[in-house]
N, C-alpha and C positions, 0 to 999 in steps of 0.2 A: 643615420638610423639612431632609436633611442633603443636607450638599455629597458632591462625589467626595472628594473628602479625608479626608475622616470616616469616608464607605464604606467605600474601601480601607483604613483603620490600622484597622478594625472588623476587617476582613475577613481583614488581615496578621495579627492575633491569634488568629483563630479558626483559622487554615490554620497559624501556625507552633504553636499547641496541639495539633494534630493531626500534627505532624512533619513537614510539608511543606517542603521546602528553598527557600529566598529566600523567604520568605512575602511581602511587600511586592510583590516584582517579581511576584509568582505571582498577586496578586491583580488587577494592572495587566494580566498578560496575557488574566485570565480577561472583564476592563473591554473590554480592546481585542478579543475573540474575538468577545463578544457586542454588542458594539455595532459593529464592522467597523471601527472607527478601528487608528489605526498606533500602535502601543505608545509611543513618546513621545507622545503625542495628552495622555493622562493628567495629564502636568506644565501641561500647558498649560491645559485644562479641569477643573482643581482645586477651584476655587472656582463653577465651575457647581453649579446645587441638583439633586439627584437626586428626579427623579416618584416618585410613590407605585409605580407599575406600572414603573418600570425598579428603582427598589430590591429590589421582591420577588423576580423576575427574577434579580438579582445577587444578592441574597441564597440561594436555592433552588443558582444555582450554586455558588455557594463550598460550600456544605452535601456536593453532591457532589464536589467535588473535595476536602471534607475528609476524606469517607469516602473515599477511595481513587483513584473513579473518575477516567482519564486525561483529560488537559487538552482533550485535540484532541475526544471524548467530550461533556465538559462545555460545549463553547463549540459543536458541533456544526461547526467547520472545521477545515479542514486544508490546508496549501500545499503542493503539487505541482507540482515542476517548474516552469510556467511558469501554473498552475492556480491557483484557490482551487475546492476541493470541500467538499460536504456530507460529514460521515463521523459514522458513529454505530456501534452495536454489533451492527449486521448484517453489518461487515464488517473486518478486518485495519485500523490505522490503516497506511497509507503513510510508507515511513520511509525516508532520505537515499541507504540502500545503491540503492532500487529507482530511483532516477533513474538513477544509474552504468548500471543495465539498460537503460534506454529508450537513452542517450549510442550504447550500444556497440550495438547492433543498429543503430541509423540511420548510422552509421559506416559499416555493410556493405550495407542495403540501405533505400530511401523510395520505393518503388515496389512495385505489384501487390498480393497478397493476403497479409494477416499475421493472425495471430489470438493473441489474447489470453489463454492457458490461467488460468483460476481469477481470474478479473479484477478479484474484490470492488468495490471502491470506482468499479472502472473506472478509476483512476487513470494505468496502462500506457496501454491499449487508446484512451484521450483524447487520451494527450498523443503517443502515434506520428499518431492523424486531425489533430491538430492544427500538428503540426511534420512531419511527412513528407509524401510526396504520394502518398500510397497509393489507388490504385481502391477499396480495402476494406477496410475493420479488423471485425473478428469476437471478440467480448466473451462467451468463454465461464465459464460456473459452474453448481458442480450446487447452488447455496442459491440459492431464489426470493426470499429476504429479499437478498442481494447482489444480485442482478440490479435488483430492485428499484433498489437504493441506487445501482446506478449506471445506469441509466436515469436517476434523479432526476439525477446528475451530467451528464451527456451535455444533458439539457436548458438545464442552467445555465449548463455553454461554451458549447451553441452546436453540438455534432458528433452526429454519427450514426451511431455505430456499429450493426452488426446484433448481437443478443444472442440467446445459444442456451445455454437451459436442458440441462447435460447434463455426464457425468463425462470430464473431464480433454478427450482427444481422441476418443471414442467416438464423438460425433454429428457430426463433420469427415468431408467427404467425401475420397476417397482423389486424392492430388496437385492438393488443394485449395489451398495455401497456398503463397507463396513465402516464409514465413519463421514461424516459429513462437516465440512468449516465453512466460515463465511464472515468476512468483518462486510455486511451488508450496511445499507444507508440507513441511520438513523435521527433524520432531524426533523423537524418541522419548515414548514415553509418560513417561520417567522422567528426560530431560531437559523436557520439558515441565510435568512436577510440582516443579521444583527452579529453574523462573521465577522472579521477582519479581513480588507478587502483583499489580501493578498493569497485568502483563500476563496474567498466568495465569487472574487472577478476571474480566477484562474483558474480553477481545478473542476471539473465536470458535476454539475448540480446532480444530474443524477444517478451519482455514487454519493452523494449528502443527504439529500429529502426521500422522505418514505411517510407519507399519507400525512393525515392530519394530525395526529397524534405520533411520528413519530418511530410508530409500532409495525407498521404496514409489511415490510419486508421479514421483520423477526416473526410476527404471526405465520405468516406465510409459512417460512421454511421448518416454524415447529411445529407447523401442519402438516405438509404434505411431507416433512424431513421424516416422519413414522411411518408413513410407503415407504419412504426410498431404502432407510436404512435395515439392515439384517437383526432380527432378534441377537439383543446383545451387542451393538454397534453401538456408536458416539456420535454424537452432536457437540461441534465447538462453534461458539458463535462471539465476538466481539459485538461490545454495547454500549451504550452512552450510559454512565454513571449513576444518571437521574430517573434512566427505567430500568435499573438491572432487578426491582424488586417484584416489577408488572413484566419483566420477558419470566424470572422465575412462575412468578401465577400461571404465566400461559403455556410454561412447559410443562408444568403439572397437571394443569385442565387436561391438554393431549396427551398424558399416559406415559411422559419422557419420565423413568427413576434416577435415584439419586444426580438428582439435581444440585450442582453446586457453583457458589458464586467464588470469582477469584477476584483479586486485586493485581491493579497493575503497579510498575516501580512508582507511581506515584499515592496510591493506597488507595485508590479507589476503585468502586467494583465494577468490572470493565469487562467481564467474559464470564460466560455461561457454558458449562459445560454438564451434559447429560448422557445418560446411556436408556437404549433402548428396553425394553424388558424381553424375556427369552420366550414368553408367550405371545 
């Protein structure tokens, strides 16, 4: 039998052959994904012998992470917020801008009915049941393979969201909700072909493209998000950088007040947040 040691520099060779950046460390992360240890764990556990059934395991995944496929993918985790979730290719991987999203809505409201627009992984939708004190969180998506996926999540914290197979806000009953989020798709068809392929080839087109412009899902839901939500409720929505000035115009046309653009840890304005008016 080989040790972890052997593994990894195996493993660092075949991942930096294949262009993988830091191959050494990439390999240790792929050690700690699947085995749930803490990424330093590795140095320390070096000279441990590696089982016949943990090597093939570790071998199979480096195989996919040499082909392309994403880390979070290939170890089947992913950390959220205050989470560790299952995430696979049923649904969008959860990435650092969407916490800023969960931050800023609980900022404004942790109480009563909030629902979760296009929720994949459930990653939103978990961590507002888990960190706010909501009567209800509501886990919407129109892929039964997401809903799935985050079902399987929801069991693994611990929470209970209600899940509702359906597009965007269609199946939400009218001044259902005190507050409404959604990091919905926002690309173009042709910015979505001009990704990096290790998103483009892997992660579900559509939780990426929303109409020709882009716009198609955020119009939507700051339309009909004015039925759903309660005189005096929120709208948190996550945005591509490039329209946060044309999703502001359109929250305004539909009668959403104070309207305000946020920044994410990177300074760009990436979230829309609004409130309803009380008439």
């Amino acid at each position: 039998m080989v040790t972890l040691d052997d593994a990894l520099r195996d493993a660092a060779g075949r991942l930096a052959a294949a262009g993988i950046p830091e191959p050494r460390r990439e390999a240790e992360r792929i050690w700690a994904g699947l085995t749930g240890r803490e990424l330093g764990a590795a140095f320390l556990a070096r000279h441990d012998l590696f089982e016949p059934s943990e090597a093939i395991v570790f071998t199979e995944a480096v195989s996919r992470r040499s082909a392309g496929e994403p880390l979070a993918y290939v170890t089947g985790r992913c950390g959220f917020r205050y989470l560790d979730l299952r995430i696979d290719r049923r649904a969008l991987i959860p990435r650092p801008e969407t916490e800023g999203l969960v931050t800023l809505l609980l900022e404004r409201v942790t109480t009563g009915m909030v629902a979760d627009i296009g929720t994949g992984s459930g990653c939103v939708a978990l961590s507002l049941l888990t960190e706010g004190r909501f009567r209800a969180v509501t886990a919407v998506d129109r892929s039964a393979a997401a809903l799935s996926l985050a079902r399987e999540n929801a069991a693994r914290v611990g929470a209970a969201p209600r899940f509702v197979l359906g597009d965007l806000t269609a199946a939400l009953a009218t001044g259902s909700c005190d507050a409404l989020v959604s990091n919905p798709p926002y690309l173009t068809d042709a910015e979505h072909a001009a990704l990096d392929g290790s998103v483009r080839c892997w992660e579900p087109a559509e939780a990426l493209v929303s109409g020709a412009d882009g716009l198609a899902a955020t119009r939507a839901l700051l339309s009909d998000g004015h039925r759903v939500v309660r005189p005096g409720g929120w709208i948190a929505l996550e945005l591509d950088a490039n329209r946060a000035a044309a999703s502001a115009a359109i929250a305004g046309s539909q009668g959403w007040i104070d309207v305000t653009l946020a920044r994410d840890l990177f300074g760009r304005e990436r979230y829309l947040l609004a409130r309803r008016s009380e008439s």
